[in-house]
Phi, psi and omega in degrees: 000121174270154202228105188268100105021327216269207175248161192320322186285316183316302180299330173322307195281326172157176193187162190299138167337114169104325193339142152257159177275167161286348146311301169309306171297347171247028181245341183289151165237102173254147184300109178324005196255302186311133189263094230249108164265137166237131178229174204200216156282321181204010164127320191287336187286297194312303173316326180296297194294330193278000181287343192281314195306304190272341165310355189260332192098004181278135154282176171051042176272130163237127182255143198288067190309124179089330177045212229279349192307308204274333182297298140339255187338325171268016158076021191283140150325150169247162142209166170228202191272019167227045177093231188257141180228147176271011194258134184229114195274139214251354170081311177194172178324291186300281188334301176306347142350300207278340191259125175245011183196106209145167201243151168251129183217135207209000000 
């Protein structure tokens, strides 16, 4: 299950297919067998939270090296609530550097 970290306006502009927010994932019951990827912009916000999850003891946490920049940038799907998209919200300007492929949107 991927977990998008980022904030609701972020997930909004787009997020990987199937994605939940992270409101959603701690309102969720998920089976401990299950392998929960977290992603964010560019990793580090996801990492902070999945070092809380197992310090919590959740197995199978992996955070998304590079998270959606790097996702985009490979040319991976986005969707948002009207379907599939090239718009990647970029968190602030400096940040938007990093996404090379794709509409910016911050």
């Amino acid at each position: 299950i991927f977990v998008d970290i980022r904030t609701d306006k972020e997930f909004d502009v787009s997020h990987i297919p199937g994605a939940i927010t992270q409101d959603e994932f701690e309102n969720a019951v998920i089976p401990s067998e299950t392998p929960i990827i977290l992603y964010c912009s560019v990793g580090y916000r996801s990492g902070k939270y999945g070092e809380k999850l197992v310090d919590k003891g959740v197995e199978n946490v992996y955070n998304l090296y590079g998270g959606i920049f790097k996702w985009s940038n490979d040319g991976k799907d986005l969707v948002n609530e009207k379907g599939v998209t090239d718009r990647v919200h970029t968190y602030n300007k400096k940040w938007g550097e990093w996404v090379t492929k794709g509409e910016k949107v911050n």
